[in-house]
C-alpha positions as a printed Julia matrix, in Angstrom:
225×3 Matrix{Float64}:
 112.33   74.27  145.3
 110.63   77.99  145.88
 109.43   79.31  143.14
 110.18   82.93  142.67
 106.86   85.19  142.79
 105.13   86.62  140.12
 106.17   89.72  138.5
 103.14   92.06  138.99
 102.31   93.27  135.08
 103.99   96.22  133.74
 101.17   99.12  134.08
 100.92  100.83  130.76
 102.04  104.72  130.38
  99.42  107.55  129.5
 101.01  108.07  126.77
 100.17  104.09  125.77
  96.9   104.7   127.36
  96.29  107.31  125.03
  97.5   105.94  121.65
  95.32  102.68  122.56
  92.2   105.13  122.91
  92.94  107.25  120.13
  93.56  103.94  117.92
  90.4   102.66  119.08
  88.5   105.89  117.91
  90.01  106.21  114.64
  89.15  102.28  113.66
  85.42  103.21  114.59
  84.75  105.87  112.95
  86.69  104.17  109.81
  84.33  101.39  110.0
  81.41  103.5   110.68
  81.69  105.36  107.62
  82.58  102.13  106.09
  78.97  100.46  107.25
  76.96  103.26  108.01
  77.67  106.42  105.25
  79.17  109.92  106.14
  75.78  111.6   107.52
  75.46  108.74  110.41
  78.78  108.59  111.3
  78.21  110.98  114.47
  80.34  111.41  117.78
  78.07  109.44  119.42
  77.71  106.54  116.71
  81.81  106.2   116.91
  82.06  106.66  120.81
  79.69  103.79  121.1
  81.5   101.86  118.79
  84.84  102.49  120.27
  83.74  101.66  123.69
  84.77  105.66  125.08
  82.35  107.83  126.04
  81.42  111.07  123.79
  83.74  113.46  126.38
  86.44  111.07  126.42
  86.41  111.49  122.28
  86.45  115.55  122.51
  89.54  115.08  124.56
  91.09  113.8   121.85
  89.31  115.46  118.76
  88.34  118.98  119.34
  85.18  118.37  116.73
  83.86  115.67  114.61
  85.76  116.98  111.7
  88.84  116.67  113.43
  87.95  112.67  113.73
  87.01  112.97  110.2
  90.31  114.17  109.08
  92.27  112.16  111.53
  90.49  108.81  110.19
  91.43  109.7   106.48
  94.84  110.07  107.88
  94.14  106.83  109.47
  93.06  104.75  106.25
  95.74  106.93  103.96
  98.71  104.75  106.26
  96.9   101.47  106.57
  96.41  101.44  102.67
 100.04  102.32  101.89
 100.76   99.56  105.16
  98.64   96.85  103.13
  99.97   97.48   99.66
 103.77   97.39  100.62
 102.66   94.11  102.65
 101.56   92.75   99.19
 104.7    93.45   97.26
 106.68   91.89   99.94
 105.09   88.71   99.25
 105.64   88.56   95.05
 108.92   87.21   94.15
 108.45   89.35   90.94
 106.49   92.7    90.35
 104.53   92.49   87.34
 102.46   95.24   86.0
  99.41   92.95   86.22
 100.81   91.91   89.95
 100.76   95.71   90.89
  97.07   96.12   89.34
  95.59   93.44   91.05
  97.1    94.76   94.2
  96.05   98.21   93.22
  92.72   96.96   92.81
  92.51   95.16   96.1
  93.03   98.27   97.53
  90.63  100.16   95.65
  87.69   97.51   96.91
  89.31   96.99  100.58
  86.27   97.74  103.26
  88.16  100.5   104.62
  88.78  102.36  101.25
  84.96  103.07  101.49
  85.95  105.42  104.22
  88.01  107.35  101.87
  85.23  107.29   99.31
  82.52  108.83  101.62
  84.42  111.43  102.71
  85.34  112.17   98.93
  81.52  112.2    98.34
  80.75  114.16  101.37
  83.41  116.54  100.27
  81.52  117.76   97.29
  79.59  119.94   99.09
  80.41  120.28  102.38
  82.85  123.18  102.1
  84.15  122.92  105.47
  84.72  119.4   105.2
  86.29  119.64  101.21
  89.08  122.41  102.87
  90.76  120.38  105.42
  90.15  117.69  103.0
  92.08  118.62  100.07
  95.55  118.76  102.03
  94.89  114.58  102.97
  94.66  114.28   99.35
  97.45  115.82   97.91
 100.13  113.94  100.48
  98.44  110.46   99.74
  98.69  111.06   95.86
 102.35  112.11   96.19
 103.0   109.29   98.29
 101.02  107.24   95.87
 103.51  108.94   93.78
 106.25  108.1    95.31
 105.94  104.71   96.13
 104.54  104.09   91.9
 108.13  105.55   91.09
 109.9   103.29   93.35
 108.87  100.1    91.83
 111.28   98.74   88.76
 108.73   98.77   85.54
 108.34  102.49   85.91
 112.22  102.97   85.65
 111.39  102.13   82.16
 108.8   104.56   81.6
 109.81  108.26   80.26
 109.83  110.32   83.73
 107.19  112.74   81.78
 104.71  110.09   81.74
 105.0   108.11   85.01
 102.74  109.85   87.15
 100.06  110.2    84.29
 100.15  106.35   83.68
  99.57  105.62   87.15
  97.13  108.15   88.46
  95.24  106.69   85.17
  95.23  103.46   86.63
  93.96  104.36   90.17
  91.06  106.46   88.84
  90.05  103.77   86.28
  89.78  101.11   89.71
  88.73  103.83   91.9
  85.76  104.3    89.29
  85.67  100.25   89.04
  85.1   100.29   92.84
  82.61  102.59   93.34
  80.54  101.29   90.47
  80.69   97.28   91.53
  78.65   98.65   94.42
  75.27   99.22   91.86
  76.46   97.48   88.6
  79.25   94.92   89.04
  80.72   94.01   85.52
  83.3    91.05   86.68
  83.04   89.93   82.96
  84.79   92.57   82.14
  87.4    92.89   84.76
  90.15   90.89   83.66
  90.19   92.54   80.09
  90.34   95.77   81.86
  93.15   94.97   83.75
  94.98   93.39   80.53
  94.14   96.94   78.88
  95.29   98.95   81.74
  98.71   96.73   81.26
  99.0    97.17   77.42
  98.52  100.98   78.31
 101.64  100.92   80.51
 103.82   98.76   77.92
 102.89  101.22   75.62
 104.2   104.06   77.93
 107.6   101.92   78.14
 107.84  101.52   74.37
 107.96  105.89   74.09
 111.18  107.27   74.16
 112.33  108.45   77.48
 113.63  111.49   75.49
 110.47  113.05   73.19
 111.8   114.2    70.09
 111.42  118.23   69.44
 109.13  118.91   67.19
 110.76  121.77   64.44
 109.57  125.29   64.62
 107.14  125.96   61.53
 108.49  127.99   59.44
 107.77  131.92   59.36
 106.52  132.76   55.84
 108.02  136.26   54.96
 104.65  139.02   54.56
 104.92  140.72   51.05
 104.46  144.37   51.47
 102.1   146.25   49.59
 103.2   148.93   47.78
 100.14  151.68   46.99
  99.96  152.63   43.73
């Protein structure tokens, strides 16, 4: 019996070519800023990382804070990627499920990424401007996604987006201060609080009550004498 000959493998498109390189830049210079800090994370630190050589990089990225701003992009999709993984997985979404993953999140290796560039930010001005756009579409997708999930259809619309931007600055704050002073005592309790907080928010009424106008106390004129 012939066998029939090998099929020769498929060669891969430049536009494949291109994503792979471009993929393989962005998850170095995450992880560079991850290990390394903002200041060392240099062309030449994530070219050598990514295997591509510092011209094949400006091909891509017309500057290093182009990378910079295409990695946040970067970490902004495989955070939302890794958190809608995690709900997947519970049979039922608890408010102590969803701060645990929230948590995760905050800690996750490549969330230090985000972090330096938020520290770099502060006063690089240049940096802080292209910035500031990354940061408003991940907080409305953050947003989003917070207002999708069933325990904040019972929470007064007014308050959703307070009670959960609460929450992700309390672990963001949790997560950047583990890295000096690590309190794991105290982290359950704070996630128990954080919870209490949000059945709280459930028990207000979705509909505030108005508050009456005070009263307008009538001036007396003065006649002269």
């Amino acid at each position: 019996m012939t066998r029939a000959p090998k099929r020769p493998p498929r060669r891969r498109t430049q536009a494949e070519r291109k994503g792979d390189t471009i993929g393989k830049l962005l998850d170095a210079t995450v992880a560079a800023l991850s290990e390394v800090g903002y200041t060392r994370t240099t062309v030449q630190e994530v070219s050598s990382r990514a295997g591509v050589s510092v011209g094949g990089l400006f091909r891509h990225f017309a500057s290093r804070l182009d990378l910079l701003i295409a990695a946040a992009e970067h970490v902004r999709m495989r955070q939302f990627a890794a958190f809608r993984a995690g709900l997947e997985q519970l049979a039922t979404i608890s408010v102590l499920d969803c701060l645990r993953l929230l948590r995760a999140g905050c800690r996750a290796p490549i969330n230090t990424a985000w972090y330096e560039l938020l520290g770099a930010a502060r006063s690089d001005a240049a940096l802080r401007a292209r910035l500031a756009p990354v940061a408003a579409r991940y907080h409305a997708e953050i947003a989003a996604l917070g207002r999708s999930l069933p325990i904040a259809g019972e929470i007064a619309p007014a308050l959703v987006d307070t009670v959960l931007f609460t929450m992700v600055h309390v672990l963001d704050g949790e997560a950047l201060s583990a890295v000096v002073h690590a309190q794991p005592e105290q982290e359950e309790l704070r996630l128990e609080l954080l919870a209490e907080m949000v059945a709280r928010a459930q028990a207000t009424p979705r509909t505030a009550p108005r508050r009456a106008a005070p009263r307008r106390t009538a001036r007396r004129a003065t006649i002269a004498a």
